[in-house]
PDB file as gemmi writes it, atoms N, CA and C in Angstrom:
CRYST1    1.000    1.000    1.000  90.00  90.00  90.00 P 1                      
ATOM      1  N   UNK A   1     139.715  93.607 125.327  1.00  0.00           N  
ATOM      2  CA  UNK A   1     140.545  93.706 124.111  1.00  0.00           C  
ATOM      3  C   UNK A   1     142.009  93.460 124.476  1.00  0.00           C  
ATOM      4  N   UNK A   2     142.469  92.517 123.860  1.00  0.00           N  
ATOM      5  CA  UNK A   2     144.072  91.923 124.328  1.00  0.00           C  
ATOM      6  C   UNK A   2     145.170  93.513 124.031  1.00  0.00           C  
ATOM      7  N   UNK A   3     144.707  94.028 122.849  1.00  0.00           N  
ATOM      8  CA  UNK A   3     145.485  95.215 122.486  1.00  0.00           C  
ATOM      9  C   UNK A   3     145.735  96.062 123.589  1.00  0.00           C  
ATOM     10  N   UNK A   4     144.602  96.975 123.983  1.00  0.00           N  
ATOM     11  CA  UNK A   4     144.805  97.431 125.327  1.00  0.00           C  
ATOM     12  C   UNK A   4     145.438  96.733 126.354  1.00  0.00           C  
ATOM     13  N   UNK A   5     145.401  95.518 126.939  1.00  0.00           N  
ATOM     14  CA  UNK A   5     146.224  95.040 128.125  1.00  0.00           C  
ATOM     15  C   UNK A   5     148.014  94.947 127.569  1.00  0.00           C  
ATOM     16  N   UNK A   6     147.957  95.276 126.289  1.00  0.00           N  
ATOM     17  CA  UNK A   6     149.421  94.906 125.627  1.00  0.00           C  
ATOM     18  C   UNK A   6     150.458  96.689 125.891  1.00  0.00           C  
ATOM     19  N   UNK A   7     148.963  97.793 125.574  1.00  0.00           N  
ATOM     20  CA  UNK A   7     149.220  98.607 125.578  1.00  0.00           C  
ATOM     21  C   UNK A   7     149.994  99.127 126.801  1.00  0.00           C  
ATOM     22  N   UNK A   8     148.829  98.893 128.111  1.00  0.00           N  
ATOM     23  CA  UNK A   8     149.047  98.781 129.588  1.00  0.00           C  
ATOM     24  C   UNK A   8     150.181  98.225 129.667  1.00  0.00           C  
ATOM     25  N   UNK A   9     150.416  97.234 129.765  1.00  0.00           N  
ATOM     26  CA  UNK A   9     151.836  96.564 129.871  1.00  0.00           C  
ATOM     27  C   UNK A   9     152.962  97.018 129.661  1.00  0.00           C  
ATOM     28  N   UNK A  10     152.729  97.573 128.146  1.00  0.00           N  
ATOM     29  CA  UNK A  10     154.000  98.382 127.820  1.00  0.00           C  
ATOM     30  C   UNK A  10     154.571  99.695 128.877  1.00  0.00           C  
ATOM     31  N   UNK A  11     153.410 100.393 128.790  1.00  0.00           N  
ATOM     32  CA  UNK A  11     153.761 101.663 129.512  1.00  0.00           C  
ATOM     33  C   UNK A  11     153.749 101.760 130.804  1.00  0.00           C  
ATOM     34  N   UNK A  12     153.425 100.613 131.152  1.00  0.00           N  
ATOM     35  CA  UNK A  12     153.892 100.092 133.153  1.00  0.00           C  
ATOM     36  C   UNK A  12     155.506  99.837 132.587  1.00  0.00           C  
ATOM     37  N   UNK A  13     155.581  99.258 132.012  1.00  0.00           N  
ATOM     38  CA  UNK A  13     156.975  98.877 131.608  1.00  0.00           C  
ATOM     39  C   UNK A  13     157.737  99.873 131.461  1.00  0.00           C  
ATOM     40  N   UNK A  14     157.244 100.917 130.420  1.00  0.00           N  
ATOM     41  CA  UNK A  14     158.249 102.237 130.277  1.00  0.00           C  
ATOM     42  C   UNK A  14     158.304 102.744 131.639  1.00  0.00           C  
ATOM     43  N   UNK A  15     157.368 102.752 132.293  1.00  0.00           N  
ATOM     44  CA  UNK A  15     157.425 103.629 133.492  1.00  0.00           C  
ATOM     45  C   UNK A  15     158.820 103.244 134.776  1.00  0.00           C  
ATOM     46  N   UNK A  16     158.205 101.730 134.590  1.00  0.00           N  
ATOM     47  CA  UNK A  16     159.180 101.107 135.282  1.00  0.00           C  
ATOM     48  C   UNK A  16     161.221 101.229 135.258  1.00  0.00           C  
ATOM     49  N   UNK A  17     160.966 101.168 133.638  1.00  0.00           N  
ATOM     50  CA  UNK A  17     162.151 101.799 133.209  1.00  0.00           C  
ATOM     51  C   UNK A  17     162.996 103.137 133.315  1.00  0.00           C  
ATOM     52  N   UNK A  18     161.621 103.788 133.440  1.00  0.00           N  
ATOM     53  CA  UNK A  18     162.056 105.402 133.986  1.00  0.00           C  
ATOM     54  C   UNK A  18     162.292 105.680 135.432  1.00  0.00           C  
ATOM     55  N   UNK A  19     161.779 105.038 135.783  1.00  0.00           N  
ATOM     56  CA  UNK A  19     162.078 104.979 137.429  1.00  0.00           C  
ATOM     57  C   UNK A  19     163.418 104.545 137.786  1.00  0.00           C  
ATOM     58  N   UNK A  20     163.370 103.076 136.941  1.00  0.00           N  
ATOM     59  CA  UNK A  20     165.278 102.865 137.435  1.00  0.00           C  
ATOM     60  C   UNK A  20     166.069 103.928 136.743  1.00  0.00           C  
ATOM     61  N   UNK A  21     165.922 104.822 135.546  1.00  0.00           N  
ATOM     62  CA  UNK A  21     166.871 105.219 134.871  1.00  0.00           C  
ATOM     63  C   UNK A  21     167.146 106.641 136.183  1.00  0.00           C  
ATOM     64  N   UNK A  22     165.765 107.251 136.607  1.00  0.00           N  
ATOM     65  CA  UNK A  22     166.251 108.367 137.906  1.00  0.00           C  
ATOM     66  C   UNK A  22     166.566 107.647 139.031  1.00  0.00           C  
ATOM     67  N   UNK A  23     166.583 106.579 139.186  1.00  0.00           N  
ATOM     68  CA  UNK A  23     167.397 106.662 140.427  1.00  0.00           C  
ATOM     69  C   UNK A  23     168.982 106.291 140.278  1.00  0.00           C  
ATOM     70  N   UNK A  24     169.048 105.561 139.135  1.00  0.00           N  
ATOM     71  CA  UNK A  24     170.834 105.667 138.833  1.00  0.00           C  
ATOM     72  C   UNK A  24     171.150 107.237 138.197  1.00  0.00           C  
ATOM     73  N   UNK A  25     170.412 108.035 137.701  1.00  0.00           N  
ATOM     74  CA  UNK A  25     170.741 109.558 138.092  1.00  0.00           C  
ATOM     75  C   UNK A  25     171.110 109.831 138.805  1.00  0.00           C  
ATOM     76  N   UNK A  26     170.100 109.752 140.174  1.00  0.00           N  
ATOM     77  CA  UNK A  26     170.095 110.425 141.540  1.00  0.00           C  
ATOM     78  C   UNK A  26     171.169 109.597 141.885  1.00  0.00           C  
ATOM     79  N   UNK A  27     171.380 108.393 142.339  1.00  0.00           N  
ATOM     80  CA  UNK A  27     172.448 107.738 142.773  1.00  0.00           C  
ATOM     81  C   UNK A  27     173.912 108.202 142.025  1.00  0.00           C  
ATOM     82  N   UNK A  28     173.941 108.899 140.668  1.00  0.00           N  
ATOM     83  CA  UNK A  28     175.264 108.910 140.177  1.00  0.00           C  
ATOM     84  C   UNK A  28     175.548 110.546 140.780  1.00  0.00           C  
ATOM     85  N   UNK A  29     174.566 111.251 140.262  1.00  0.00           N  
ATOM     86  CA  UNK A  29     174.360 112.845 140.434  1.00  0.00           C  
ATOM     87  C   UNK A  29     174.646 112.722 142.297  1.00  0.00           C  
ATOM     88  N   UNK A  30     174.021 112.115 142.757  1.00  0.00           N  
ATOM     89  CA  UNK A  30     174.329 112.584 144.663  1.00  0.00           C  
ATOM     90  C   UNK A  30     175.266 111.841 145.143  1.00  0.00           C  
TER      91      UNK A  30                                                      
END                                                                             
């Protein structure tokens, strides 16, 4: 089902996004 791989995608994506957003935290915060 294309929906699901769209779904997946997205939320690798958010994840991905969250990852850079803590490390320019950690990088600003330390």
């Amino acid at each position: 089902d294309p929906s699901v791989t769209d779904i997946a995608c997205a939320a690798l994506n958010g994840l991905k996004m969250g990852e850079k957003t803590l490390t320019v935290r950690r990088a600003t915060a330390g």
